[in-house]
C-alpha positions as CSV (number, residue, x, y, z in Angstrom):
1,X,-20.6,-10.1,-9.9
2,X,-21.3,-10.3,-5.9
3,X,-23.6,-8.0,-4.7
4,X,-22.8,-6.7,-1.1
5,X,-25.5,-8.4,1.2
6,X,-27.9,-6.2,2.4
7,X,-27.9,-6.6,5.6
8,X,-24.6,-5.1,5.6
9,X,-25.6,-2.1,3.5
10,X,-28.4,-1.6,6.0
11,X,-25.8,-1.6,8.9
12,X,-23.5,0.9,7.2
13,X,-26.4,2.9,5.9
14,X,-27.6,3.6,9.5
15,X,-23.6,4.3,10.8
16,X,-23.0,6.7,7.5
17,X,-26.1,8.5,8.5
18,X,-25.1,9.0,12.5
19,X,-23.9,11.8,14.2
20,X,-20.5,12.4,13.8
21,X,-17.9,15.4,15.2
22,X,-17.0,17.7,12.6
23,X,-14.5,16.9,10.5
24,X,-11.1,18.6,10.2
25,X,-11.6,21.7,7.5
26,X,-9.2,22.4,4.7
27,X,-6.9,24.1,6.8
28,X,-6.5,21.5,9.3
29,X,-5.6,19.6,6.6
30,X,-3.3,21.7,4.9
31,X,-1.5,21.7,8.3
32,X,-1.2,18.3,8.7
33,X,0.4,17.3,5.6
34,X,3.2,20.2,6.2
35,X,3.9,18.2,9.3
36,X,3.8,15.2,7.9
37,X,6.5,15.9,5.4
38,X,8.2,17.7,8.2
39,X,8.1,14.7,10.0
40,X,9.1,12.2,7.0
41,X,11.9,14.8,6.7
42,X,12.7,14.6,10.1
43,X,12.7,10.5,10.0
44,X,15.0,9.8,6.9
45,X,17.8,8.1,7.9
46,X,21.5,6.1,6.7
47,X,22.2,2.3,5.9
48,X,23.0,-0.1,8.6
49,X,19.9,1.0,10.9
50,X,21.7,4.2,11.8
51,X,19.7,7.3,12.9
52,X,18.8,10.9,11.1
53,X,21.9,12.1,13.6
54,X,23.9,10.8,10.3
55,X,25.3,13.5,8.0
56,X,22.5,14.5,5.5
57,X,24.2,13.2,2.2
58,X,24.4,9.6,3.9
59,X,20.4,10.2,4.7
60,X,18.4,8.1,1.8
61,X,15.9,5.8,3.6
62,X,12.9,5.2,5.1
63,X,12.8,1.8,6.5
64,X,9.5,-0.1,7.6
65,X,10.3,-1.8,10.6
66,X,8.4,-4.9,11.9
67,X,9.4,-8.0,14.0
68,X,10.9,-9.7,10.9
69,X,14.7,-9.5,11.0
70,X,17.2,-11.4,8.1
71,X,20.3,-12.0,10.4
72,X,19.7,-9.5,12.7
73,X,18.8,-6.7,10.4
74,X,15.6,-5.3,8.8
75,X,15.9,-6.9,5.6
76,X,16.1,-5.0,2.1
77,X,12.3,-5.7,0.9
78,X,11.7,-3.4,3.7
79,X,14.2,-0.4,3.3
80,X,13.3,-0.9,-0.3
81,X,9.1,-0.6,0.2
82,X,9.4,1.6,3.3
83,X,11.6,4.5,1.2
84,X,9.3,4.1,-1.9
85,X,6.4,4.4,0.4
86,X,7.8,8.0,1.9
87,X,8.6,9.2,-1.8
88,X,5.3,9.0,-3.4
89,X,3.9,10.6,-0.2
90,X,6.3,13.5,-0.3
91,X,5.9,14.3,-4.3
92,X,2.5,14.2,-4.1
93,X,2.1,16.8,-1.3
94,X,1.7,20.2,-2.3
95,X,4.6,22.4,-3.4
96,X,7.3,19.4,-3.7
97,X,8.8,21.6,-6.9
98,X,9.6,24.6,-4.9
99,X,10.8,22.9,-1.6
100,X,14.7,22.8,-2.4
101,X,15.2,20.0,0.7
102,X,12.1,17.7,-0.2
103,X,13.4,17.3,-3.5
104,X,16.5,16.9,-2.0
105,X,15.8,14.3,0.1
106,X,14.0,12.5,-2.4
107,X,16.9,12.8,-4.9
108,X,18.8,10.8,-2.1
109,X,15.8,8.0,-1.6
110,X,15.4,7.8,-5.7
111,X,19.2,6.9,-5.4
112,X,19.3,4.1,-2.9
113,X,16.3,2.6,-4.5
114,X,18.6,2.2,-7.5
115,X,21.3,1.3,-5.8
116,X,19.6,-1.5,-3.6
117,X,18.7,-3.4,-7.1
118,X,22.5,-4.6,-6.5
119,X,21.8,-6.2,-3.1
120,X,22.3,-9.9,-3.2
121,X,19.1,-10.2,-1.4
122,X,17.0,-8.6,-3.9
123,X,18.1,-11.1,-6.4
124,X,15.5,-13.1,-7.5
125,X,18.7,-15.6,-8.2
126,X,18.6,-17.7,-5.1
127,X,15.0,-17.1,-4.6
128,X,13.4,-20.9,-3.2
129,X,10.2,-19.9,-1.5
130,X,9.2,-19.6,2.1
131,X,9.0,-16.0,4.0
132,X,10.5,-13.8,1.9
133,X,10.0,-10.5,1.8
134,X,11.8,-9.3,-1.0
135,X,8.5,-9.0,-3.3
136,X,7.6,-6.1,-1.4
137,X,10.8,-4.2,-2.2
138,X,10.1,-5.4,-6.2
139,X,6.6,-3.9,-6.2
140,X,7.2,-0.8,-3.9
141,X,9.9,-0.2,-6.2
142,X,8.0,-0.3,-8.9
143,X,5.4,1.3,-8.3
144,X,7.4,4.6,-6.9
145,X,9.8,4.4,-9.8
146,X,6.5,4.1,-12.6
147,X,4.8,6.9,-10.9
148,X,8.1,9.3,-11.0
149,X,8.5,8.5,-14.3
150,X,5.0,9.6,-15.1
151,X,4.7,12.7,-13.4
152,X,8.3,13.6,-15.1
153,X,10.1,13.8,-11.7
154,X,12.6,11.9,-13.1
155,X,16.0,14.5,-13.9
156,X,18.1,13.5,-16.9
157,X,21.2,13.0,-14.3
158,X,19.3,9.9,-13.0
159,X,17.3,8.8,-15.7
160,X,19.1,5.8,-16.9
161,X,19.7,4.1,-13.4
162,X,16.1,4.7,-12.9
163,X,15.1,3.0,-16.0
164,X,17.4,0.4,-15.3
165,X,16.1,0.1,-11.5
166,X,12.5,0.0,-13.0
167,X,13.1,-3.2,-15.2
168,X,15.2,-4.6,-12.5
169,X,11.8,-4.4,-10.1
170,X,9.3,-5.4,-12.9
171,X,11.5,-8.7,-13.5
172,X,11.2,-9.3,-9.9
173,X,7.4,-9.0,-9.3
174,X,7.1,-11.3,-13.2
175,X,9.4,-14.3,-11.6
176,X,8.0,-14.0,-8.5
177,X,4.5,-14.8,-9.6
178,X,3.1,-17.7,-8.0
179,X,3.6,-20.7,-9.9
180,X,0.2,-22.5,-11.1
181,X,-2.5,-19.9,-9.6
182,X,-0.8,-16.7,-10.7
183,X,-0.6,-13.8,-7.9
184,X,1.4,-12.8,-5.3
185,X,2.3,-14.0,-1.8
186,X,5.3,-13.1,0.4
187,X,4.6,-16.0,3.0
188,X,5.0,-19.2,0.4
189,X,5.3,-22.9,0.6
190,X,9.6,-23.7,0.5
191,X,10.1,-24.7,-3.2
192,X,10.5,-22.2,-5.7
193,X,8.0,-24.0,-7.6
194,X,5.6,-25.2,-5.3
195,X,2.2,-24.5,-5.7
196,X,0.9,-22.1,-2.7
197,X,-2.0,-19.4,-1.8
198,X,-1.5,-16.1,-3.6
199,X,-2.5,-13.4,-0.9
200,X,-4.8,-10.9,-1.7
201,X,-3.5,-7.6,-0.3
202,X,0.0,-8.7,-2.2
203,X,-1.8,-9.7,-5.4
204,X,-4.2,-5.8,-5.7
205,X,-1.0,-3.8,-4.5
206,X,1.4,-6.0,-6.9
207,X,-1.3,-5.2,-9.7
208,X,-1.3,-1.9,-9.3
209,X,2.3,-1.7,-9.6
210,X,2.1,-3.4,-13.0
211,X,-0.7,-0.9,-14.0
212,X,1.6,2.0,-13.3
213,X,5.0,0.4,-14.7
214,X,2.6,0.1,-18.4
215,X,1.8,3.5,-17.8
216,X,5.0,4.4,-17.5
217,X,6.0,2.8,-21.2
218,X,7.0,-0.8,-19.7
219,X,5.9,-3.9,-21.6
220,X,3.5,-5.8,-18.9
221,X,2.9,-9.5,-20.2
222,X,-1.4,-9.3,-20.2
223,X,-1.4,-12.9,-19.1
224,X,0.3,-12.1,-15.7
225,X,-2.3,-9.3,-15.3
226,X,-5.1,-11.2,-15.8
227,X,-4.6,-14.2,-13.3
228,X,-3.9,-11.9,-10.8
229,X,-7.0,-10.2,-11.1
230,X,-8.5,-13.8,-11.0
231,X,-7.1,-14.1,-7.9
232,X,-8.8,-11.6,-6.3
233,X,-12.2,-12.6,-7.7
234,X,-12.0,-16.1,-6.8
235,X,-11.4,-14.7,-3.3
236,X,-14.5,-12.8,-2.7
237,X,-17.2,-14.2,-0.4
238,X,-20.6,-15.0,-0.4
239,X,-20.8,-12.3,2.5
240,X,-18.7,-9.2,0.5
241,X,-15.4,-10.2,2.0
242,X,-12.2,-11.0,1.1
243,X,-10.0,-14.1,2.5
244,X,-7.1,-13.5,3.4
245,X,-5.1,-15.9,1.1
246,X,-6.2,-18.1,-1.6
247,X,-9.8,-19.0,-2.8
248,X,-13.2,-18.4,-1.2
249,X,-14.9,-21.6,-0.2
250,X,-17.9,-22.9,1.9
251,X,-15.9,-23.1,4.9
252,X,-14.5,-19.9,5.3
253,X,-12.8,-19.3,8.1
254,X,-13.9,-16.5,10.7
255,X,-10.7,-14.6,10.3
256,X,-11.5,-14.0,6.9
257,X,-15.1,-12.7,7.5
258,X,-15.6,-8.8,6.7
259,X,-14.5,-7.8,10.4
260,X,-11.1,-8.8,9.7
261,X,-10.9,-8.4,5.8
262,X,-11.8,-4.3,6.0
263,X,-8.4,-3.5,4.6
264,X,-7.9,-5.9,1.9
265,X,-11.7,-5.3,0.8
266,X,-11.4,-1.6,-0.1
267,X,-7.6,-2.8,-2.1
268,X,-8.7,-5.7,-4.0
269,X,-12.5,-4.1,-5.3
270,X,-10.6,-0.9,-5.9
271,X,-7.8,-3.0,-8.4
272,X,-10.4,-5.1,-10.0
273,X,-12.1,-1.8,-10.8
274,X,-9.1,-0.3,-12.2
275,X,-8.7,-3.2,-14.1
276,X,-12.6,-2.9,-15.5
277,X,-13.4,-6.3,-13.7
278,X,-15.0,-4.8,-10.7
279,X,-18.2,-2.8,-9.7
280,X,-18.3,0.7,-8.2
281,X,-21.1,-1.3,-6.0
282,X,-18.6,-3.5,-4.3
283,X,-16.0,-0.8,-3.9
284,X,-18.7,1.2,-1.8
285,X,-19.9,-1.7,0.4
286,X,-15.7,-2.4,1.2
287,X,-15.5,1.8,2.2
288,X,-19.0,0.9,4.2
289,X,-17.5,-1.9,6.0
290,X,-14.7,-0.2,6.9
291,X,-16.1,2.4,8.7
292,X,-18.2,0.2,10.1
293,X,-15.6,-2.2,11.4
294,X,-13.2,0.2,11.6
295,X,-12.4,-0.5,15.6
296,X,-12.0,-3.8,15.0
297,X,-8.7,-2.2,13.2
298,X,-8.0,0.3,15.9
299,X,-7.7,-2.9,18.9
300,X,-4.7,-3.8,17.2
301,X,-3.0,-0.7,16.0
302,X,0.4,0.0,17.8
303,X,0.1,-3.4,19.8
304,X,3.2,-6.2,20.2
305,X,2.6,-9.7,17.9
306,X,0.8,-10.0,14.7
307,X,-2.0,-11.7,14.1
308,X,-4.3,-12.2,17.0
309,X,-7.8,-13.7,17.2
310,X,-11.0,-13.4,16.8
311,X,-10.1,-11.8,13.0
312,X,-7.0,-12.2,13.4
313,X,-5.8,-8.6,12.4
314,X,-2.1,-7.5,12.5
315,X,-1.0,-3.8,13.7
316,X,0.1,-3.0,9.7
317,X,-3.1,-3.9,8.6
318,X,-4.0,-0.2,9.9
319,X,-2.0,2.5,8.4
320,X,-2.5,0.3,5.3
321,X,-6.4,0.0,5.6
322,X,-6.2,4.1,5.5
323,X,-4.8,4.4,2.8
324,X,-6.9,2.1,0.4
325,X,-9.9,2.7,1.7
326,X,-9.2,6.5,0.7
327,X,-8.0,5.5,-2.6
328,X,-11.8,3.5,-2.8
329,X,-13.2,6.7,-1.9
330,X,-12.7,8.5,-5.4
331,X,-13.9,5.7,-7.3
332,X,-16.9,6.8,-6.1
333,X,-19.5,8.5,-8.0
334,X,-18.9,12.4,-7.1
335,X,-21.8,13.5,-5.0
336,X,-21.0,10.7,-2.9
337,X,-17.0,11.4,-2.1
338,X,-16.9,14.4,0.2
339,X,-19.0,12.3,3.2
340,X,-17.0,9.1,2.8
341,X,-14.0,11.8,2.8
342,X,-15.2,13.2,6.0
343,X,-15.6,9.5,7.4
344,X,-12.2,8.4,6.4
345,X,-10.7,12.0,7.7
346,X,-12.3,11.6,11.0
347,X,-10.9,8.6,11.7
348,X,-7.3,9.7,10.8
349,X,-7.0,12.6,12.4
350,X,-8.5,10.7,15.8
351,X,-5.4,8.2,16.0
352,X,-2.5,11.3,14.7
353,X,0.0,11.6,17.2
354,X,1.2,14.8,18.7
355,X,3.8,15.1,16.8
356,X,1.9,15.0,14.0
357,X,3.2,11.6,12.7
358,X,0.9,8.5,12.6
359,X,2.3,4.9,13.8
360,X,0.6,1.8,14.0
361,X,3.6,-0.2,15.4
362,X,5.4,-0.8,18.1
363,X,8.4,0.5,16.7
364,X,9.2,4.4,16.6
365,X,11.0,4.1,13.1
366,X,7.5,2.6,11.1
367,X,6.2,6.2,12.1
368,X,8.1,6.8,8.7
369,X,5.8,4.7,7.0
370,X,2.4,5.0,9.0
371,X,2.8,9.1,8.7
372,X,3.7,8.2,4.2
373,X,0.2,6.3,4.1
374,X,-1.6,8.8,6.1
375,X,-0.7,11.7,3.7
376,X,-1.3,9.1,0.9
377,X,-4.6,9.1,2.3
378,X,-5.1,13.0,2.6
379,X,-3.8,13.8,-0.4
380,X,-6.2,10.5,-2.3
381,X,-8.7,13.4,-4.1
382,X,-5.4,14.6,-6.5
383,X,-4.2,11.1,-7.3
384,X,-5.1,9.5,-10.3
385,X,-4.0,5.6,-9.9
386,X,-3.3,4.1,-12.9
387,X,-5.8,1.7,-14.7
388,X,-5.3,-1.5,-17.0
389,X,-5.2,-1.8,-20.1
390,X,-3.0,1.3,-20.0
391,X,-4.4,4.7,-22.0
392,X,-2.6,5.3,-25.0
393,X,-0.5,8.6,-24.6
């Protein structure tokens, strides 16, 4: 077990224990996740990058959009995570049984995720390596799907092709493993079978997907599990952090000191506790750190490129950061979670647009996505993420 280095407690002590304007109160937030999911509403759209100007019944997506294109288009991973993304967000707000056009419009996503399992490019058929981004579609996909099925928002009109879309997904995130090290990686060596360097923030989110799929009755090999959550422990530094890909060494880079590893910090402690392989000491100093470094973040939010020195932090790192670091949050012992709350609020609410949406792309159609993981966040203190081993029913 890694202790978080004093120093850095010290430095987030001091910060926790500054002034700070007063957070937005319960009705505050109440509004803003009505106009969030009036805004997700607002933002579903058709296939073929067409716009919510589409007849509703042809309305069933939420695509994330980043510079990645397959032949032009946003590829499938991406329509497939950004919708799954939007529907957890918009059954977990308050009121989702009695809002006849949320569940609505959700009905629509749940069908296109089970549709999109017959996409040739979701096939883990031709799969041979190299930047792929299908894996994000297989655990997005999975993880909505599991959840649904849990909270018995699954009707009996759709319940086979969702149970049939739910294997589909978990077969996907078992063969894309990677080969030799076990994890996760979208950005791989060309090769099927070539050995690479499982990411963290793909591993923890990937794991967490498998949690919820055995909660939801799914057989989850144990084996898979467990050298994932390897993965993320050999990654931990001597300083607290997280690299960004692979193991921790002695000459760790500077991008993958805690400046730059704020987001995947707050994931991966949060998974390995979840797992019962973490400590509830290492999930506070990753919420400390990123309050802390939290501007380091905000330089890149909505900016053009990816990953840009000195940390080398990419714009989706932010909306994504949010929303782990809130799930950290109520791992927390209680007397501690309403402060960190406050923190974590704050700092939302000071980057929501007008509007009420929150983006941290350059691209008006990932507010979709940025405004899903800020209610994720918001809404963090009524989720219950599942845990590993799963608990008998």
């Amino acid at each position: 077990m890694t202790r978080t280095p004093p120093l850095v407690l010290a430095i987030c002590t001091a910060s926790l224990l500054a002034s700070q304007p007063a957070n937005p109160g319960p009705e505050e937030l109440d509004a803003a996740v009505r106009q969030g999911v009036a805004v997700l509403l607002k933002l579903q759209e058709g296939p073929d990058e067409k716009r919510a100007a589409e007849e509703e019944a042809q309305r069933a997506q939420w695509p994330y959009e980043g510079v990645y294109r397959v032949k032009g288009q946003i590829p499938i991973g991406y329509r497939v995570g950004g919708t799954a993304i939007a529907v957890m967000a918009l059954v977990r707000a308050p009121g989702y049984a009695e809002d006849t056009t949320r569940t609505a419009a959700v009905g629509r996503a749940v069908d296109f995720l089970c549709e999109a399992i017959e996409h040739p490019l979701m096939s883990t058929d031709d799969f041979d390596g190299g930047y792929d981004v299908r894996i994000w579609g297989d655990i997005q996909g999975l993880l909505c799907l599991s959840q649904l099925t849990t909270l018995g928002l699954v009707g009996e009109q759709r319940r086979e092709r969702v149970d049939k879309a739910i294997a589909f997904y978990l077969d996907g995130v078992l063969k894309l493993e990677m080969p030799q090290t076990g994890g996760w990686n979208y950005a791989r060596p060309a090769g099927r079978e070539t050995k690479g360097n499982p990411s963290v923030f793909v591993t923890a989110v990937a794991l967490q997907a498998l949690f919820a799929a055995a909660q939801a009755g799914c057989s989850v090999p144990a084996p898979v599990v467990d050298r994932g959550l390897t993965v993320l422990e050999k990654a931990r530094t001597s300083a607290g952090s997280m690299v960004y890909s692979g193991a921790a060494g002695p000459t760790d880079r500077t991008s993958d000191g805690v400046p730059g590893a704020t987001g995947r910090m707050t994931l991966a402690e949060t998974t390995l506790v979840l797992a019962g392989r973490g400590s509830v000491a290492n999930v506070r100093g990753a919420v400390d750190a990123f309050i802390v470094h939290w501007e380091w973040l905000n330089k890149r939010r909505a900016r053009p490129g990816t990953h840009e020195r000195p940390y080398m932090v990419a714009p989706y790192y932010f909306m994504f950061a949010h929303q782990y670091a809130a799930q950290a949050v109520e791992l927390l012992p209680r007397s501690e979670r309403e402060e960190y709350r406050r923190r974590i609020n704050e700092l939302l609410f000071s980057v929501r647009q007008e509007d009420g949406s929150w983006n941290d792309r350059v691209f008006a159609r990932s507010a979709g996505y940025g405004t899903a993981t800020a209610l994720t966040a918001l809404l963090s203190p009524g989720i219950e993420p599942a845990r590993w081993p799963p608990a008998k029913p």
